[in-house]
C-alpha positions in Angstrom: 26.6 33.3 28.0 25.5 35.3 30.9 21.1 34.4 31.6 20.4 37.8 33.2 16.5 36.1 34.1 18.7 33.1 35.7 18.1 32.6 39.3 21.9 32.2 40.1 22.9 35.5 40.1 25.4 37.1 37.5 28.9 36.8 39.7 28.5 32.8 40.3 27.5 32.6 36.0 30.8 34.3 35.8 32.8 32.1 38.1 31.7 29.1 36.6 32.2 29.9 33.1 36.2 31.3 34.2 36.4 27.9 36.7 35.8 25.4 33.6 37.4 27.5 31.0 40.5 26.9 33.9 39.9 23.1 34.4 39.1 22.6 30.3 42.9 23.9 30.0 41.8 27.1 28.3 43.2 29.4 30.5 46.6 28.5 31.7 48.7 31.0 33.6 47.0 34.1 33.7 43.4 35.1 34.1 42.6 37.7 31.5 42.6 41.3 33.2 39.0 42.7 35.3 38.5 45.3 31.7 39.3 42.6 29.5 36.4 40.3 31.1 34.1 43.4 31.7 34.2 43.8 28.3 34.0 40.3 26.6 30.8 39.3 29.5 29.7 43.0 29.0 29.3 43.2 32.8 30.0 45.9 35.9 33.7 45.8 37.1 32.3 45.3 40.7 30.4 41.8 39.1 33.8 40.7 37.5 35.7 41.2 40.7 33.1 39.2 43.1 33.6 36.4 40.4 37.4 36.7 40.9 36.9 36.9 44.5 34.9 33.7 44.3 37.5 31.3 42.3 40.1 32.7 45.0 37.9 32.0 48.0 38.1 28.3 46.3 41.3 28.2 46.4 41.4 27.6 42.1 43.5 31.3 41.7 45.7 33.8 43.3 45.8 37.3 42.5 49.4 39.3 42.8 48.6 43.2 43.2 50.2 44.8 40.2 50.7 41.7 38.1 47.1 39.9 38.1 45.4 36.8 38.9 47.0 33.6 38.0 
């Protein structure tokens, strides 16, 4: 999933997979949690949270402190 030797660095992979997993309809209401992704993309917390920080710079999702990102 994630092409470590890509030139598009690790974060934007990320976003992209999570932004059309959200416009295919897979993910719904909430985005799975920052451990839950870490573990499934097998990446740093700080590389799942610049991908989460890029899809709600776009405007795609909104994160409520203490109840996630929607």
């Amino acid at each position: 999933m994630i092409d470590y030797d890509s030139a598009t660095p690790p974060y934007q992979q990320l976003a992209a997979i999570l932004r059309q997993r959200i416009e295919a309809g897979e993910i719904t209401a909430r985005l799975p949690g920052e451990k839950t992704l870490q573990q499934e993309f097998g990446m740093a917390l700080a590389t799942v949270r610049k991908a989460v920080k890029v899809l709600r710079d776009e405007g795609l999702v909104r994160t409520v402190p203490g109840w996630g990102t929607y």
